[in-house]
C-alpha positions as CSV (number, residue, x, y, z in Angstrom):
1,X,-74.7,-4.6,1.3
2,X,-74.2,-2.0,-1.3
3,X,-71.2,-0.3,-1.7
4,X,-72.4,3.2,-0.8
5,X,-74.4,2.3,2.0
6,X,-71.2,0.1,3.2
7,X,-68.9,3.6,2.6
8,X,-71.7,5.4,4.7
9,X,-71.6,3.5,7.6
10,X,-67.5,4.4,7.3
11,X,-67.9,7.9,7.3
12,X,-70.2,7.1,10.5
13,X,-67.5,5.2,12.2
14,X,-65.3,8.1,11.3
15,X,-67.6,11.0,13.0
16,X,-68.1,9.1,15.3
17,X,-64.1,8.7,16.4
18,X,-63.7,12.3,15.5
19,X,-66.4,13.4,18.1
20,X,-65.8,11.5,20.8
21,X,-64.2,7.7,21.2
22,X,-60.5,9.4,19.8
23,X,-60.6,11.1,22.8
24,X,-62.9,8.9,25.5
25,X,-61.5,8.1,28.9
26,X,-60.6,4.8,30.1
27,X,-63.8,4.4,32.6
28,X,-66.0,5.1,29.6
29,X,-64.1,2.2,27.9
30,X,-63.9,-0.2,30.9
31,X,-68.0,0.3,31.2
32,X,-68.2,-0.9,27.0
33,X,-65.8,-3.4,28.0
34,X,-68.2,-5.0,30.7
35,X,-71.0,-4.9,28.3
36,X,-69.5,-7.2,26.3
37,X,-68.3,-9.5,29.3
38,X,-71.9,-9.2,30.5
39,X,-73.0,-11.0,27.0
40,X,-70.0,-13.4,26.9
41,X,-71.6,-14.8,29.9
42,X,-75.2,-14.4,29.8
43,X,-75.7,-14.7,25.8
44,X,-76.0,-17.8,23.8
45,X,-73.3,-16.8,21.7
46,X,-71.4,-20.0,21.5
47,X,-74.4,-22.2,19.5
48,X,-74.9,-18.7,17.7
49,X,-74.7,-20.0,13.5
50,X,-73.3,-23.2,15.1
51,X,-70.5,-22.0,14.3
52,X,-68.2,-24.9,16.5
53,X,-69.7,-27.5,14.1
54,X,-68.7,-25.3,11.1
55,X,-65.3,-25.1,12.1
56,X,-64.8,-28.1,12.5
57,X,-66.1,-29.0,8.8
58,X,-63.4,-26.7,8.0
59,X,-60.7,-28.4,9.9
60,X,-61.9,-31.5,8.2
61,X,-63.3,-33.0,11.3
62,X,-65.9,-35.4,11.3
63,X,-68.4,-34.1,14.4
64,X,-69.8,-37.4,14.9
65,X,-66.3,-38.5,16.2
66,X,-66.3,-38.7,19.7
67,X,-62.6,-37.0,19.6
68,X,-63.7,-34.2,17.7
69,X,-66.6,-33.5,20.0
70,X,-63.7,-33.1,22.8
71,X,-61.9,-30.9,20.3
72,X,-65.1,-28.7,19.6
73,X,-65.7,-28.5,23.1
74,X,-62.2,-27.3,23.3
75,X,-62.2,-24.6,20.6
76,X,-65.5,-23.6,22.3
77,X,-63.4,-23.2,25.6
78,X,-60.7,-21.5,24.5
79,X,-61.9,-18.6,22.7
80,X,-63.9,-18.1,25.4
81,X,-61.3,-18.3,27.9
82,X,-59.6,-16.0,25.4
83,X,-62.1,-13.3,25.3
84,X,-62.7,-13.3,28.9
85,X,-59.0,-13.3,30.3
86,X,-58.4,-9.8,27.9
87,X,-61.7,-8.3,28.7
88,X,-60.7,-8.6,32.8
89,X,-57.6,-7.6,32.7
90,X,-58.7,-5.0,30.8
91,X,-61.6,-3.9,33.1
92,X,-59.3,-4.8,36.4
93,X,-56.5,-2.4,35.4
94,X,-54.8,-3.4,38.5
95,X,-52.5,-1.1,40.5
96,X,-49.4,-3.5,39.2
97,X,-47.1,-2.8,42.6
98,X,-44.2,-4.9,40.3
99,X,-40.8,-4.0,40.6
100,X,-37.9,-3.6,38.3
101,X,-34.8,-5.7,38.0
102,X,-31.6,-5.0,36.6
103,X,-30.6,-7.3,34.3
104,X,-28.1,-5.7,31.8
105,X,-26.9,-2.0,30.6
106,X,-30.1,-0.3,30.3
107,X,-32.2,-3.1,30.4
108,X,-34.7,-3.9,33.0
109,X,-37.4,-6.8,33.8
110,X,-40.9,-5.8,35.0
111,X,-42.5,-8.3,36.5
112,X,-42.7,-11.1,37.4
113,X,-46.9,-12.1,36.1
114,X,-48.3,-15.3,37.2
115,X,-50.2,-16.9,34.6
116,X,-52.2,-18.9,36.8
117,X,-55.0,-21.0,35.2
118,X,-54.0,-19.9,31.6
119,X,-50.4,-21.4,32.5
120,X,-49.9,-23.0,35.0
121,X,-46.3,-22.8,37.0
122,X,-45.3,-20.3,34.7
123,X,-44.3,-16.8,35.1
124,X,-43.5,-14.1,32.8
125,X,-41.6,-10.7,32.9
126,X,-41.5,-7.6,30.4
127,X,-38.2,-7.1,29.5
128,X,-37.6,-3.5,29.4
129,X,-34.8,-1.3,27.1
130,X,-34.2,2.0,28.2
131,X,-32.3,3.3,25.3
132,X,-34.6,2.0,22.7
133,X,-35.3,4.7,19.6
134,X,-38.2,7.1,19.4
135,X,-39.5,5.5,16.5
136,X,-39.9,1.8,17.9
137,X,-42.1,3.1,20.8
138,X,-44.0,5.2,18.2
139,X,-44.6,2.0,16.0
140,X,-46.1,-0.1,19.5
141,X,-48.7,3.6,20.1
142,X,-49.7,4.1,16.1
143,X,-53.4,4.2,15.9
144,X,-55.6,5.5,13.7
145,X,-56.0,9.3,12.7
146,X,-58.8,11.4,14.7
147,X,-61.8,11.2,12.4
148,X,-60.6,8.3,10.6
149,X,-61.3,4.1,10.6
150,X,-59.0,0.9,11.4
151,X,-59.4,-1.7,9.4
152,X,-58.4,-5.1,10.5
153,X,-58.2,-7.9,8.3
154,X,-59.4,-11.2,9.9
155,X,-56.7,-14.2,10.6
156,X,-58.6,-17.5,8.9
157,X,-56.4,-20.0,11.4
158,X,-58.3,-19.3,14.2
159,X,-61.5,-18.0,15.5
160,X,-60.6,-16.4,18.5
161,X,-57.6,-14.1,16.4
162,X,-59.7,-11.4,14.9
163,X,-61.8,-10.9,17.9
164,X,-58.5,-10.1,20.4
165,X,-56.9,-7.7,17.5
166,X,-60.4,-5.6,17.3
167,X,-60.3,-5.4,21.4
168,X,-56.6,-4.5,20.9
169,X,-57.5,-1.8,18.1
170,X,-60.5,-0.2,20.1
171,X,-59.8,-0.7,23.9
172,X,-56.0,0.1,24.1
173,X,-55.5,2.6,20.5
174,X,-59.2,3.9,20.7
175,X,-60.0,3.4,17.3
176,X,-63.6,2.9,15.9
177,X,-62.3,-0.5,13.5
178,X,-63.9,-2.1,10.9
179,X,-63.4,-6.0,10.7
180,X,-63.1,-8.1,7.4
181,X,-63.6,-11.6,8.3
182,X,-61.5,-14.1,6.7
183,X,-62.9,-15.5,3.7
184,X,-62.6,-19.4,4.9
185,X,-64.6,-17.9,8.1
186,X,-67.4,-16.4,7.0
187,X,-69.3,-18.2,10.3
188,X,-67.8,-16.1,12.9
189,X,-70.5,-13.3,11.8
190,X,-73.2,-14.3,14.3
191,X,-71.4,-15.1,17.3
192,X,-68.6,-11.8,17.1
193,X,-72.1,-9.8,16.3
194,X,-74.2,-11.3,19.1
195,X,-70.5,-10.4,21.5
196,X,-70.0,-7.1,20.0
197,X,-73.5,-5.7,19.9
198,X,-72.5,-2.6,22.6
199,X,-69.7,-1.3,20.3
200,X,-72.3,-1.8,17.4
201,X,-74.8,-0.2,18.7
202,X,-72.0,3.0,19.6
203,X,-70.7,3.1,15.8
204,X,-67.8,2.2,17.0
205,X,-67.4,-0.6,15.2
206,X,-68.7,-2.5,11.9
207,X,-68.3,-6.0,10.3
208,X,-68.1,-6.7,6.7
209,X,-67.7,-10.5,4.7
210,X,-64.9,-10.8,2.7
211,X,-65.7,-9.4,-1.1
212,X,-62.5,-10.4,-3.3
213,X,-59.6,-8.4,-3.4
214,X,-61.1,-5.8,-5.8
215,X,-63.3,-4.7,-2.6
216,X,-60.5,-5.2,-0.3
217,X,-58.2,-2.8,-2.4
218,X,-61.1,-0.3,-2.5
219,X,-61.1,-0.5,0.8
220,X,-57.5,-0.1,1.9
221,X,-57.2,2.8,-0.4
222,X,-60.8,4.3,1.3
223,X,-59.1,8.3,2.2
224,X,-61.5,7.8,5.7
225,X,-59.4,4.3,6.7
226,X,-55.9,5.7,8.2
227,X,-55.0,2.4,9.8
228,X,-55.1,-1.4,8.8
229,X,-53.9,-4.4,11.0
230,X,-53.3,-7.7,9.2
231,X,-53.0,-11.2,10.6
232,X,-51.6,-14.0,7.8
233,X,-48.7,-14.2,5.6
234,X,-45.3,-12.0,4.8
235,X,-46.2,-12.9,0.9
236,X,-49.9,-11.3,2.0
237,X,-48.7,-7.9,4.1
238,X,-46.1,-7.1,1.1
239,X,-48.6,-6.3,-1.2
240,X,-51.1,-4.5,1.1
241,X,-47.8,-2.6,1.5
242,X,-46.9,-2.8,-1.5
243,X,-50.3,-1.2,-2.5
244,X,-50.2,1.3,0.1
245,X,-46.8,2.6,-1.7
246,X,-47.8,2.6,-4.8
247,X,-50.7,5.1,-4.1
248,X,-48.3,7.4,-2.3
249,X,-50.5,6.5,0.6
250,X,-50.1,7.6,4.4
251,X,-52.1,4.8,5.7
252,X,-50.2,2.9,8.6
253,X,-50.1,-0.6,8.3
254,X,-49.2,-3.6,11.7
255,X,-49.4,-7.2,11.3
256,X,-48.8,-10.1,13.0
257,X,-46.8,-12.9,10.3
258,X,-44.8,-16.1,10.5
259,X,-41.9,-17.4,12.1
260,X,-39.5,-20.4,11.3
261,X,-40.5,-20.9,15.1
262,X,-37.1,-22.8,17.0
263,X,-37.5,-24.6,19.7
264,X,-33.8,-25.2,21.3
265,X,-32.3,-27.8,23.3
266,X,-29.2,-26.5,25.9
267,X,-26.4,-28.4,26.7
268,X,-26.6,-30.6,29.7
269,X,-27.8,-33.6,31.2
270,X,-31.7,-34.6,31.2
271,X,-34.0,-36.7,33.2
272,X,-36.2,-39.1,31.2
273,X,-39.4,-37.2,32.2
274,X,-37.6,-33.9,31.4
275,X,-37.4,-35.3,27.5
276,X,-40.2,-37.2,27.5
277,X,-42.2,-33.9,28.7
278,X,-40.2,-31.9,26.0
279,X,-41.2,-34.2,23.9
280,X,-44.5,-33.9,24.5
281,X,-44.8,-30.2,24.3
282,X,-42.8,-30.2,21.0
283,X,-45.1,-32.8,19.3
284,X,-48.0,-30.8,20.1
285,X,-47.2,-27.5,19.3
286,X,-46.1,-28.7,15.7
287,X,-49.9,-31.3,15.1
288,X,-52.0,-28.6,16.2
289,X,-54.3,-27.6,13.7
290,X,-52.4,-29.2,11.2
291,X,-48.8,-27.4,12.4
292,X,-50.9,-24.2,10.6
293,X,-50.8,-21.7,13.6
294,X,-47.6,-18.9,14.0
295,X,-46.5,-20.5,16.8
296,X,-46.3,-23.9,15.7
297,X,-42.7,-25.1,16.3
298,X,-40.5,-25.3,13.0
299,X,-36.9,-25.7,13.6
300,X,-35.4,-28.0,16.6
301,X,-32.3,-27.3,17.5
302,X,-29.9,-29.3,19.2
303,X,-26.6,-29.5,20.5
304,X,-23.9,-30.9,18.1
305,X,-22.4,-33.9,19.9
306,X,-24.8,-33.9,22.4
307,X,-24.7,-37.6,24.1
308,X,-29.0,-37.8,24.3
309,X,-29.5,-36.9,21.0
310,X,-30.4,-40.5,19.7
311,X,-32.7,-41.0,23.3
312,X,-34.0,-37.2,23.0
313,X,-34.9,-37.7,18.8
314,X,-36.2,-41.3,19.7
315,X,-38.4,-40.1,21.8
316,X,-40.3,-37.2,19.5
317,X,-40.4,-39.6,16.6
318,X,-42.4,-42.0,19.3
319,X,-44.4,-39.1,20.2
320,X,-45.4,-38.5,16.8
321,X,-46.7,-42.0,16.5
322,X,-48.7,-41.7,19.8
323,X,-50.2,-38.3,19.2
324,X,-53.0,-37.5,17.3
325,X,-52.8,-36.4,14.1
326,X,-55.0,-33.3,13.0
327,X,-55.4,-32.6,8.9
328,X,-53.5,-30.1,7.5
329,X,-56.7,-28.3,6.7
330,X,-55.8,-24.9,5.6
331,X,-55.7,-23.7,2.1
332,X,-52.5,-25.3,-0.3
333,X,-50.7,-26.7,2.9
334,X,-50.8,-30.3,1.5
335,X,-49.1,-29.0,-1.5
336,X,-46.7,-26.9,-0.1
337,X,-45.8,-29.6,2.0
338,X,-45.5,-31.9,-1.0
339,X,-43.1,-28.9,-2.7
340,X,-41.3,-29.1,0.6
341,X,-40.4,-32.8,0.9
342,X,-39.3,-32.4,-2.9
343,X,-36.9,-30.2,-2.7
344,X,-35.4,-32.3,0.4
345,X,-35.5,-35.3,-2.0
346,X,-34.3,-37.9,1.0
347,X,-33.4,-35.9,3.5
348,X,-36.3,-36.5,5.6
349,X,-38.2,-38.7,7.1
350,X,-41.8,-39.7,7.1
351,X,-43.7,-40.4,11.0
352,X,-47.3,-42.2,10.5
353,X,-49.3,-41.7,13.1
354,X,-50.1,-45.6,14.9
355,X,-54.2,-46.6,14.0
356,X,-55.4,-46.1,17.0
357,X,-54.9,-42.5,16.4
358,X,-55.4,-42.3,12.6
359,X,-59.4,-41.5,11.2
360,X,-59.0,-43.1,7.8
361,X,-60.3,-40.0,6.5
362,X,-56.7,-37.9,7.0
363,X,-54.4,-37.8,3.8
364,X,-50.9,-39.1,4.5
365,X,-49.6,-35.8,3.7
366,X,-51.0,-34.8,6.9
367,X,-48.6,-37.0,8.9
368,X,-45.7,-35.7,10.6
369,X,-42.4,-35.4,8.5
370,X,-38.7,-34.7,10.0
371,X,-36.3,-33.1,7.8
372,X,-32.6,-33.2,9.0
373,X,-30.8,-30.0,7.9
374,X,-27.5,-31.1,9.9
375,X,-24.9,-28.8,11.1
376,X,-25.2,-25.0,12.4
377,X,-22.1,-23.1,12.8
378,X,-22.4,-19.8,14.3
379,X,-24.1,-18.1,11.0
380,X,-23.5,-20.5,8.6
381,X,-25.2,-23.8,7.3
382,X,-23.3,-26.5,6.8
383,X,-24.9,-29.0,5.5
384,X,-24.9,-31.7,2.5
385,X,-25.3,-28.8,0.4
386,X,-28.7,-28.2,1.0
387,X,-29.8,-24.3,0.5
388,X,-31.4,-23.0,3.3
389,X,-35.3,-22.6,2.7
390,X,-36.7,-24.5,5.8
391,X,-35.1,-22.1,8.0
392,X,-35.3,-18.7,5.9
393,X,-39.0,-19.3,5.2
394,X,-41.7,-20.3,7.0
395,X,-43.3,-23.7,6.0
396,X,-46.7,-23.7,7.9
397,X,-47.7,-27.5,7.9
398,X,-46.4,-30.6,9.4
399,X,-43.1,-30.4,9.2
400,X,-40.4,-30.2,11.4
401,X,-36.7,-28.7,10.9
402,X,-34.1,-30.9,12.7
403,X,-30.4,-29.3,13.3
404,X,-27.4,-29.6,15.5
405,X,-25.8,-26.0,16.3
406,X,-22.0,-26.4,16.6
407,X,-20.0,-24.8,19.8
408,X,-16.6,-25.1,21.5
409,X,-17.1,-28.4,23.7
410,X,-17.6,-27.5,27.7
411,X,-18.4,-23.7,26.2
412,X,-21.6,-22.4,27.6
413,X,-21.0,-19.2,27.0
414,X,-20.0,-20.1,22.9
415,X,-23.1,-21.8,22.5
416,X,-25.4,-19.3,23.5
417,X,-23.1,-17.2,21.6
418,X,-23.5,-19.2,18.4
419,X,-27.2,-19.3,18.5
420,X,-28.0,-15.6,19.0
421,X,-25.7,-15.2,15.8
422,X,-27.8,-17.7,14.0
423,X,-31.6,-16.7,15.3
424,X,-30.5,-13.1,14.6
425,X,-29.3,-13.7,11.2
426,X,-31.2,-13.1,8.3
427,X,-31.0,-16.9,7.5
428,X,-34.3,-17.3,9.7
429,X,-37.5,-15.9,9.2
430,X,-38.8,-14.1,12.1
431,X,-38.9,-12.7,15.3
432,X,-42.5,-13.8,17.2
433,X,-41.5,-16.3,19.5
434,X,-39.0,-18.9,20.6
435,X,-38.9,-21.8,23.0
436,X,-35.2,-22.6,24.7
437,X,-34.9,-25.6,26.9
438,X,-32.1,-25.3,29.7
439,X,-31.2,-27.8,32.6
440,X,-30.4,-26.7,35.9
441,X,-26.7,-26.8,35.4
442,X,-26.1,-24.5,32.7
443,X,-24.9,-21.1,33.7
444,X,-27.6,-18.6,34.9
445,X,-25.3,-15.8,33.5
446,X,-24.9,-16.9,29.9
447,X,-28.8,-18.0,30.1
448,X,-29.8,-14.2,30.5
449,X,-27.2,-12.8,28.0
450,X,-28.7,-14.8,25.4
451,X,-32.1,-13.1,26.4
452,X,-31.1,-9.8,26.2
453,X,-29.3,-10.8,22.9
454,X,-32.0,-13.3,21.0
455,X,-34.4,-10.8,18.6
456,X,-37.5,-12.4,19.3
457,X,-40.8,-10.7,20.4
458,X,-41.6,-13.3,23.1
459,X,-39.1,-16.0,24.5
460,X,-40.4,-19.2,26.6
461,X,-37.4,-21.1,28.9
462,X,-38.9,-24.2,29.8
463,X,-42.3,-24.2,28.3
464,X,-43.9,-23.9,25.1
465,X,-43.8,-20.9,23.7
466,X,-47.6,-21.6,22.7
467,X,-48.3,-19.4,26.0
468,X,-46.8,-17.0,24.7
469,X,-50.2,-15.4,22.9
470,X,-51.9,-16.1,26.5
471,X,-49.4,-14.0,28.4
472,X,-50.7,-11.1,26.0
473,X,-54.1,-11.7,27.1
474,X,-52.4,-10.7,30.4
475,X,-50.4,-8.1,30.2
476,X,-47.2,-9.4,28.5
477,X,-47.2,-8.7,24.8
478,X,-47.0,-10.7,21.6
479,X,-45.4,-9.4,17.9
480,X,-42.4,-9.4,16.3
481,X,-39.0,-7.8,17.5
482,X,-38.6,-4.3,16.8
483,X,-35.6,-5.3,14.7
484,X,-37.3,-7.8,12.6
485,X,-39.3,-6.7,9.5
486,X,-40.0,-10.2,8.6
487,X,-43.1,-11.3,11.2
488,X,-44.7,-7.9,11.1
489,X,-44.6,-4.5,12.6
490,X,-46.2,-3.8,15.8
491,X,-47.9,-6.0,18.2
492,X,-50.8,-7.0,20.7
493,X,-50.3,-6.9,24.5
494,X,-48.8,-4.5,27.2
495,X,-52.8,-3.8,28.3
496,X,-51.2,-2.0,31.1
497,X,-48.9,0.6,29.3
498,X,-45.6,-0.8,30.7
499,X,-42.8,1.8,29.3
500,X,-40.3,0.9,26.8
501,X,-41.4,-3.3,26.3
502,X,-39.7,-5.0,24.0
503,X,-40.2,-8.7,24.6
504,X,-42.1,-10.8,27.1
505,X,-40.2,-13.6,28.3
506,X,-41.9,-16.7,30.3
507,X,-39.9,-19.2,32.3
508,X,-41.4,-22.6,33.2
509,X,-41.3,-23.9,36.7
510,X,-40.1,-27.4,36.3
511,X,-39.9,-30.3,32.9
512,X,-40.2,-33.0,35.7
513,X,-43.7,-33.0,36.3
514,X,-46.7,-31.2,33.7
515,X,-49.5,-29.9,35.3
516,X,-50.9,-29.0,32.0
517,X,-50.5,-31.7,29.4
518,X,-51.2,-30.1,25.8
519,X,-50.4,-33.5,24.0
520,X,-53.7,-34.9,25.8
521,X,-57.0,-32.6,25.9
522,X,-58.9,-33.2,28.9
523,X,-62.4,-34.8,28.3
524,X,-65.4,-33.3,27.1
525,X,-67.3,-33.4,30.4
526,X,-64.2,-31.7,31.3
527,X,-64.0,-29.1,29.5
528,X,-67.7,-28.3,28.9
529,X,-67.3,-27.8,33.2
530,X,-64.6,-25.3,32.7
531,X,-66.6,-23.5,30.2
532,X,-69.4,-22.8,32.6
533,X,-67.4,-22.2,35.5
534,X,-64.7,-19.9,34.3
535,X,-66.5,-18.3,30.8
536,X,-70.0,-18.3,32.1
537,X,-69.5,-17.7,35.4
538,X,-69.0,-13.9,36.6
539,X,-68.2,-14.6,40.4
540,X,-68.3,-17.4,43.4
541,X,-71.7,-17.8,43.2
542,X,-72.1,-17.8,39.8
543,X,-69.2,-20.7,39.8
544,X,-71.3,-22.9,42.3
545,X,-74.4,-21.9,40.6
546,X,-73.9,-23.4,37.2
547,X,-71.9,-26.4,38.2
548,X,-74.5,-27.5,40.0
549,X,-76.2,-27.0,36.7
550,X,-74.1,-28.6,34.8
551,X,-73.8,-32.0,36.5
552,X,-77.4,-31.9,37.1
553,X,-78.3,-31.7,33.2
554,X,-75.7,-34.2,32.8
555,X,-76.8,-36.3,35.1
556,X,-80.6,-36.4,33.6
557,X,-78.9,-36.4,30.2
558,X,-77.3,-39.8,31.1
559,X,-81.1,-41.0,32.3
560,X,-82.9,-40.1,29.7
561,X,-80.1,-41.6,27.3
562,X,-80.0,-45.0,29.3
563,X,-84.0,-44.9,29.5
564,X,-85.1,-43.7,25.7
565,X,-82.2,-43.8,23.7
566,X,-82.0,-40.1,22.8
567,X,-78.9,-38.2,23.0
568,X,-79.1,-34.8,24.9
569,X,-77.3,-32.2,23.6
């Protein structure tokens, strides 16, 4: 598109917010929002520019693989699921009825939220600070100016990202937005146009391809754009900022960014199945896409002295073998990793996954590597003199940071201590989420001070903290603390307007068992029968409907395959 026709349709968006969607009412909203659950159901969306098969070319992923099928069936799935879960808890608005609980000096808990399907046996609460300042509460409202754009610049880890921050940006801040799709995915066009076609058709929102930075600078500095969200890197969102400053603009700017994501270990005694399913969690979090996702777990932390350590450490290592190992796709991560392991000459170790798991096509530098930092005391590093990069940055590959935090032996109350001095510190990087691991027998009290005290936007006890992002789907929220600069400003969730949030925290139900087991995807029948049950399916009959379908064409499919040798997609 030309440039002025493209500046056109932004002084369109523009008049249009100025007129009418600045000010529209929620039903008018809810009514767009069913639109476009209407055509997440009924539409052909996910073949649209077949863009599963592109994305997994991207990921490296051979399609022919009977694995990757399962894993395209699973993408397919969840930004689906994704899509779906906002959109109804959007549209449901439910009359909440939760109550408030007490848990410190002007602090509060609002909740609890079952998760249900999207997690299941876990529960999550807004945690609540009554005293926070003006400005904080301002920063989670700031939309756009009235006759003015939001632009949101497209995350290129994932394909369901973009689409949840423009809901975010038009449903909940009423802004008419203008999305830039990622420049490594360009193929989300048809499908997010196909989805998105109501709010299209209303001028309420636009889609451009990604032009070089020339365009985007042109673009940020547009007078009509008042508002931009970006979803990457800190080095990324400084000099959009940086830009901003330099033109004297007053353009507001959020962002989601990294985290050196830790995942901690309390003191205390643990089953077998509670490590092994800790182990399992941990493993996964950190192979997904290539350990190239926000939440991907970064730095484990253990406790110094702890008698399981060699069981607990044994046991992720084994995991790593088992697990399958997903390339570490994503632009430069191979050689950042490489820059990584050099500068921890032999402080690491290197965890190939066993054949049966292994496509000859992945590099080696996608396996799994273990650096061990050593020793944490309170907020300081102690260890073999190394400096302390691979917890002050984010690394974003397949990594994984190993350290023991040092307390007062039989001190509960000093190691949670210890480790909100260290999290908090500006020795990590980051605020978006946490995972802490706590047996049974470690004080509730000193469990719930550290919550109150840890600076993270969302904090998981007992589960991963990779449903996290689903609780904000749900009402919880997901972004950096409001006292971090260094994972971004602002956030997505709190659909429901909950007063004075400033972190979602999930607790899991029990380590013994795992109802959901991330480390194995179900199969691709599997999954392909969720999809038409629970994304294509708008009620009971619906559900009963197309599963009959389903099994049906699957069933014939399996015939005809037996019969003639062709393969029914």
């Amino acid at each position: 598109m030309e440039s002025h026709c493209f500046y056109d349709t932004l002084k369109l968006l523009a008049y249009r917010h100025h007129e009418s969607f600045h000010d529209s009412d929620l039903t008018y909203r809810i009514n767009l929002a069913k639109q476009i659950l209407f055509n997440l159901e009924t539409k052909n969306w996910m073949y649209a520019n077949n863009w599963v098969q592109k994305s997994c070319a991207l990921e490296e992923l051979d399609i022919t693989q009977q694995y990757v099928k399962q894993y395209a069936s699973l993408m397919k799935f969840t930004m689906g699921n994704a899509i779906k879960t906002w959109l109804n808890n959007f549209i449901q608005q439910p009359v909440l009825g939760k109550k408030y609980r007490k848990i410190g000096k002007n602090i509060q808990l609002y909740g609890p939220f079952d998760m249900g399907f999207s997690g299941p046996d876990i529960e999550f609460d807004l945690l609540c600070e009554d005293n926070i300042p003006d400005y904080v509460e301002n920063v989670f409202s700031e939309c756009a100016k009235k006759g003015t754009v939001s632009i949101v610049l497209g995350a290129g880890n994932q394909n369901f990202l973009s689409f949840i921050d423009v809901l975010e940006r038009i449903f909940i801040h009423k802004e008419c937005v203008v999305l830039k799709h990622h420049p490594i995915r360009p193929f989300l066009w048809d499908p997010y146009e196909m989805l998105l076609e109501p709010l299209i058709k209303e001028n309420i929102f636009y889609m451009i391809l990604d032009d070089g930075i020339q365009f985007t600078q042109k673009l940020i500095h547009n007078p009509i754009v008042s508002h931009i969200h970006f979803t990457g890197s800190e080095d990324t969102f400084r000099s959009i900022n940086k830009e901003l400053m330099a033109k004297n603009s007053s353009c507001k700017l959020s962002g989601e960014l990294g985290c050196a994501t830790p995942w901690v270990i309390f003191p205390g005694k643990w089953s077998n199945n509670e490590m092994k399913n800790i182990a399992k969690m941990l493993v996964a979090s950190k192979k997904a896409n290539g350990g190239c996702n926000c939440l991907s777990v970064q730095s484990l932390i253990l406790p110094v002295n702890w008698e399981q350590t060699q069981e607990f450490m044994e046991t992720v290592l084994q995991e790593m073998v088992d697990q399958k190992t997903f390339p570490a796709y994503y632009p430069n991560t191979r050689k950042r990793k490489e820059n990584w392991l050099n500068t921890y000459n032999d402080n690491y170790i290197h965890v190939h996954s066993s054949k049966k798991n292994k496509d000859t096509s992945f590099e080696q530098s996608d396996d799994m590597s273990v650096i061990y930092y050593g020793i944490i005391q309170s907020d300081e590093l102690i260890s073999m003199d190394l400096n302390c990069d691979c917890f002050y940055n984010e690394i974003f590959g397949p990594i994984l940071v190993y350290s023991q935090l040092d307390y007062e032996k039989n001190n509960s109350l000093d190691f949670t201590n210890n480790l909100c001095n260290f999290l908090n510190s500006d020795k990590v990087c980051g605020s978006l989420s946490c995972s802490l691991f706590v047996p049974s027998s470690f004080p509730k009290e000193h469990l719930e001070k550290c919550i109150i005290d840890l600076h993270y936007g969302n904090i998981s006890i007992n589960c991963s903290n990779i449903f996290g992002y689903s609780s904000a789907l749900m009402g919880g929220t997901w972004g950096a603390h409001y006292r971090d600069k260094r994972s971004g400003r602002g956030r997505i969730g709190n659909i429901y307007k909950v007063p004075h949030v400033t972190k979602t925290i999930l607790r899991g139900k029990t380590l013994e068992t795992m109802k959901m087991d991330l480390s194995k995807p179900p199969s691709q029948f599997f999954m392909d029968l969720l999809f038409v049950l629970i994304v294509r399916s708008s009620d009971g009959f619906d559900m009963i409907y197309n599963g009959l379908s389903f099994l049906l064409f699957k069933f014939l499919s399996i015939f005809t395959y037996v019969y003639t040798g062709i393969e029914c997609v």
